[in-house]
Backbone as CSV, one residue per row, in Angstrom:
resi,resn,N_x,N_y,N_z,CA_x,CA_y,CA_z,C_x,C_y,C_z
1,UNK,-12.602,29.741,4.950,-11.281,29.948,4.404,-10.561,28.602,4.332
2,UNK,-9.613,28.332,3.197,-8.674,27.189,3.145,-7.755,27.127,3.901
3,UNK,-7.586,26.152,4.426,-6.359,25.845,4.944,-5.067,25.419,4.229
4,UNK,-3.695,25.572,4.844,-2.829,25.072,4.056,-2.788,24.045,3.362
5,UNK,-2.223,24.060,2.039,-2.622,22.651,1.122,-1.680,21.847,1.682
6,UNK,-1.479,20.718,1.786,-0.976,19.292,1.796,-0.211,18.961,0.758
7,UNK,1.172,19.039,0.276,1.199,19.062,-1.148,2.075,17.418,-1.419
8,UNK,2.058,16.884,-0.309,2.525,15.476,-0.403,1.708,14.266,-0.700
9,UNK,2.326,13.261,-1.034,1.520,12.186,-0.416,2.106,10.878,-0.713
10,UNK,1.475,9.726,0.016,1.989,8.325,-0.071,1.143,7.729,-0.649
11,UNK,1.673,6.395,-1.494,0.289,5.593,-1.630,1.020,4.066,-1.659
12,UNK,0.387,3.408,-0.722,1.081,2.085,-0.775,-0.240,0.768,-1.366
13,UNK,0.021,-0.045,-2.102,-0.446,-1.240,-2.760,-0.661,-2.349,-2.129
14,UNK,-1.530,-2.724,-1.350,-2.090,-3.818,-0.808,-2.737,-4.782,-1.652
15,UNK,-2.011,-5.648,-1.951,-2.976,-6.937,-2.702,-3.705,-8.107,-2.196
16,UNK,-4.147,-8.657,-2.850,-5.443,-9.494,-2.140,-4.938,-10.863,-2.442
17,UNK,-3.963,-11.005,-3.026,-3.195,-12.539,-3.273,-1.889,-12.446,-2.406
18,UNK,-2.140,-14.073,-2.272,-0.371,-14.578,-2.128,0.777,-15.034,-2.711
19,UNK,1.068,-14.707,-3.920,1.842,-14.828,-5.337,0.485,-15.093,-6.195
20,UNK,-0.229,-16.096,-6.480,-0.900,-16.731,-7.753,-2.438,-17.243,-6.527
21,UNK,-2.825,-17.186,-5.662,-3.613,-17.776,-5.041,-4.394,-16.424,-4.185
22,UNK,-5.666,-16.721,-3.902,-6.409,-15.334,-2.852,-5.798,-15.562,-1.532
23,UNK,-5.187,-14.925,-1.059,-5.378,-14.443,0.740,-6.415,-14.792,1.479
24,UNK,-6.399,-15.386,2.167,-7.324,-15.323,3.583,-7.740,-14.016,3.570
25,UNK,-8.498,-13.656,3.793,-9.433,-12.540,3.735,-9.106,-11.620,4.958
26,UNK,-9.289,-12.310,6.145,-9.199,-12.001,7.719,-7.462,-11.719,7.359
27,UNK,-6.499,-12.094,6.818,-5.131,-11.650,6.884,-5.278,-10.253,6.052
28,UNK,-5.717,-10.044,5.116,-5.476,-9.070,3.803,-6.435,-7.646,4.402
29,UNK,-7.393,-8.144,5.741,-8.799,-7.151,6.216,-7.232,-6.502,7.471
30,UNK,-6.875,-7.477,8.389,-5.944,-6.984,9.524,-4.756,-6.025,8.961
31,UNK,-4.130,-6.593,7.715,-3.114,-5.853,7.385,-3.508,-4.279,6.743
32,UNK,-4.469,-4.248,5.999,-5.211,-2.675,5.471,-5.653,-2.218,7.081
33,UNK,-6.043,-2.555,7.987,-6.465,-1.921,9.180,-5.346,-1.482,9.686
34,UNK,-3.849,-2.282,9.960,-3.128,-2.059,10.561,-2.626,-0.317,9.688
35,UNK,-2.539,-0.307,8.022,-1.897,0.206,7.825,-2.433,1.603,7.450
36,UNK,-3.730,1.620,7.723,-5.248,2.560,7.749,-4.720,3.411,9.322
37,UNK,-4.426,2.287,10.636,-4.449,3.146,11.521,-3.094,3.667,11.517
38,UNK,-1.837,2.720,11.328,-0.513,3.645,10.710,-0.548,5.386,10.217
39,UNK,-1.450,5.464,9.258,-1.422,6.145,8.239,-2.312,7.263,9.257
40,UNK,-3.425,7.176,9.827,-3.925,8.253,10.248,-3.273,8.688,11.860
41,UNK,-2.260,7.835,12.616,-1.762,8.492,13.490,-0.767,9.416,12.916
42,UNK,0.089,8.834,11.870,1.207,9.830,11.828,0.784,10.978,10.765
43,UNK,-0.250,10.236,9.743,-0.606,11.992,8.601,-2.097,12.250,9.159
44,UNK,-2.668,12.371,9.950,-4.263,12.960,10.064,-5.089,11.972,9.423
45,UNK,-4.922,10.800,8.598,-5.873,10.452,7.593,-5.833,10.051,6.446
46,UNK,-7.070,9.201,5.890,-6.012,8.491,4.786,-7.492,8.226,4.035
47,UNK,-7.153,7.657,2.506,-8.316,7.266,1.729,-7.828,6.390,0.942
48,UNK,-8.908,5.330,1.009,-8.526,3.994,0.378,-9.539,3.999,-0.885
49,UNK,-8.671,3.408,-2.122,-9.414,2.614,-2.950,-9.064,1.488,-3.594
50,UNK,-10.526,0.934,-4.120,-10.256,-0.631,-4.427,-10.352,-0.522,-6.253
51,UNK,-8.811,-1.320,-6.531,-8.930,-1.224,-7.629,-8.138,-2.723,-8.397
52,UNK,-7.745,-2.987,-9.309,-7.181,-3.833,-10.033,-6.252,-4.071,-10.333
53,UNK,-5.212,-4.366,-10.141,-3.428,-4.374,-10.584,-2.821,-5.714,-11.037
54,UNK,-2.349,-5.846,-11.721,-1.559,-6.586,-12.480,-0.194,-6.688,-12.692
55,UNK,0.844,-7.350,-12.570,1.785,-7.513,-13.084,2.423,-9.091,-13.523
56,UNK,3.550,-9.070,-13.781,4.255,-10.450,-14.886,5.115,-11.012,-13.764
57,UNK,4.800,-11.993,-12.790,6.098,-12.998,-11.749,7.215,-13.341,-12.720
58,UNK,8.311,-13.388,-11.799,9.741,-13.851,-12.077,9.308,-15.127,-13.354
59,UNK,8.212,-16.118,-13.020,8.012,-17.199,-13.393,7.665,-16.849,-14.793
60,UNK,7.009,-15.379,-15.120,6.631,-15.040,-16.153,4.828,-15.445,-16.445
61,UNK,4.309,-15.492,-15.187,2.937,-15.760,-14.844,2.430,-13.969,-15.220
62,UNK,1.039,-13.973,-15.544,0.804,-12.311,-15.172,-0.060,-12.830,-14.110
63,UNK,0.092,-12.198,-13.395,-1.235,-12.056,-12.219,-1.961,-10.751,-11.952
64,UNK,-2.883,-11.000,-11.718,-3.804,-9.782,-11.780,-5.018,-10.065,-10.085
65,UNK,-4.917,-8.974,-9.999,-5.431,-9.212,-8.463,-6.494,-7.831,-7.748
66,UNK,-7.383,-7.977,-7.139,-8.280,-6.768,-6.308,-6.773,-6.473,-5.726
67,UNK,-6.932,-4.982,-5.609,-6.172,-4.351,-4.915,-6.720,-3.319,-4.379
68,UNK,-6.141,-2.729,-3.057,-6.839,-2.032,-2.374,-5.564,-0.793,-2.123
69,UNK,-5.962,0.193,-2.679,-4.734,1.916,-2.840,-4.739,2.107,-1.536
70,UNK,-4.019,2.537,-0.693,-4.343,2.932,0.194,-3.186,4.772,0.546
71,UNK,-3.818,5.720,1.053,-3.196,7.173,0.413,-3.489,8.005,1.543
72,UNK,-2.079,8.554,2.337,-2.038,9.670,3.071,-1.599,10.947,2.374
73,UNK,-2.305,12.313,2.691,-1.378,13.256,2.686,-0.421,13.565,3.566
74,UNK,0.774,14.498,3.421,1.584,14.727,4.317,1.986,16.109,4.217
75,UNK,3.098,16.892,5.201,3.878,17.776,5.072,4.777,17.322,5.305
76,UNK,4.952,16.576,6.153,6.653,15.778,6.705,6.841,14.616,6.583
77,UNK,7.742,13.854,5.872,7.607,12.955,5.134,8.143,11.684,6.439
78,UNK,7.794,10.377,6.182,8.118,9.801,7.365,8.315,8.410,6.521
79,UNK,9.391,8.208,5.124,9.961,6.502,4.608,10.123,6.067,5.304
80,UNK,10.692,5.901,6.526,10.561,4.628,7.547,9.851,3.952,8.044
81,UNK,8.607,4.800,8.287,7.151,4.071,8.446,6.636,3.384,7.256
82,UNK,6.704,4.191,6.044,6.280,3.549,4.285,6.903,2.858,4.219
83,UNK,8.252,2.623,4.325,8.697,1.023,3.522,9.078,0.181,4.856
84,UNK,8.577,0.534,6.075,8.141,-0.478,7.538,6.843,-1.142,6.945
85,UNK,5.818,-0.710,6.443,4.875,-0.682,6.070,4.869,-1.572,4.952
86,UNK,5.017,-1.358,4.164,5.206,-2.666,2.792,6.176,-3.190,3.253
87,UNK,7.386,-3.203,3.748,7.487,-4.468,4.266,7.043,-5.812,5.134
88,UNK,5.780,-5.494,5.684,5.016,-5.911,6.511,4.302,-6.562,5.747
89,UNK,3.572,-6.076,4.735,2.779,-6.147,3.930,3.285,-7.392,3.195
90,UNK,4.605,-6.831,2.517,5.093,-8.225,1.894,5.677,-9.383,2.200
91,UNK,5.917,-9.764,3.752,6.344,-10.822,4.104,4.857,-11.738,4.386
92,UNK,4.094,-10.740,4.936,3.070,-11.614,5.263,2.145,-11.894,4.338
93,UNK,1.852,-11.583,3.299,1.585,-11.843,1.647,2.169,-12.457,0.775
94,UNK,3.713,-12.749,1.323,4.420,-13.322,0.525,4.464,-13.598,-0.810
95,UNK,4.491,-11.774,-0.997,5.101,-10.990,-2.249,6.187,-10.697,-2.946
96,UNK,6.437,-10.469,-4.394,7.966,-10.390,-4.639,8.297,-9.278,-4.513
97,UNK,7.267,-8.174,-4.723,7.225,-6.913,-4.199,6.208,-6.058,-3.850
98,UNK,5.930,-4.914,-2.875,4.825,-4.189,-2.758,5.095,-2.899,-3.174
99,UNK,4.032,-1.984,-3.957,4.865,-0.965,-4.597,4.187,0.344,-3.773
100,UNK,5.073,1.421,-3.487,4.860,2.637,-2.920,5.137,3.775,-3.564
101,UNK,4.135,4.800,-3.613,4.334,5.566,-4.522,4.094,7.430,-3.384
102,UNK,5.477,7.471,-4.023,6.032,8.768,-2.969,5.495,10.140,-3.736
103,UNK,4.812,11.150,-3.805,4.614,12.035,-4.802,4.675,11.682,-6.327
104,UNK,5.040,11.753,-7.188,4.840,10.961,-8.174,6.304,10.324,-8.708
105,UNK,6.582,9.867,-7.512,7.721,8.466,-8.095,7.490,7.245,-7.428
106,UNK,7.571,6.226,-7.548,7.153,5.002,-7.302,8.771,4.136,-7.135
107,UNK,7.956,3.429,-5.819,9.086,2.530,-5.518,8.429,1.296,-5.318
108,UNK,9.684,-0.180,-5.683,8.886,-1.335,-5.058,9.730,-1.868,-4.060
109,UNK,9.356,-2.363,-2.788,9.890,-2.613,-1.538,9.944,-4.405,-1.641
């Protein structure tokens, strides 16, 4: 038998650059771990994927970068941890923004 559906979810944007340049690897591996174990204490669990994202800097650069999705379900919603979370993300990436996507609306932190 099914269990109750999950009808939430988060998805926050981890990138693999630091504006225009790659990340240290060991920084971009600690921060998806940190936010992997985030994600499965407070929702049960989480699923990551690696994909491609792009956007246009202030400078009017496009950058395009590996990115890694990273996606809890929920029932009880917990933004303080999500945009604790990309904010973390983006100081230490030193990003202009990291984007989070709440059920299907999207925010950038």
């Amino acid at each position: 038998m099914l269990q109750a559906a999950l009808q939430h979810s988060y998805r926050i944007v981890v990138p693999s650059t630091m504006h225009d340049r790659v990340a240290p690897a060991d920084t971009v591996d600690a921060l998806r771990r940190e936010l992997k174990l985030a994600l499965a204490k407070a929702f049960g669990g989480y699923t990551e994927h690696l994909g491609i994202g792009g956007f246009v800097a202030e400078s009017g650069e496009l950058i395009e970068e590996q990115v890694y999705v990273i996606e809890a379900c929920y029932q009880i919603a917990d933004d303080d941890l999500i945009v604790g979370l990309a904010r973390r993300i983006k100081a230490e990436l030193d990003q202009e923004s990291v984007m989070i996507r709440k059920d299907n609306e999207v925010y950038f932190v």
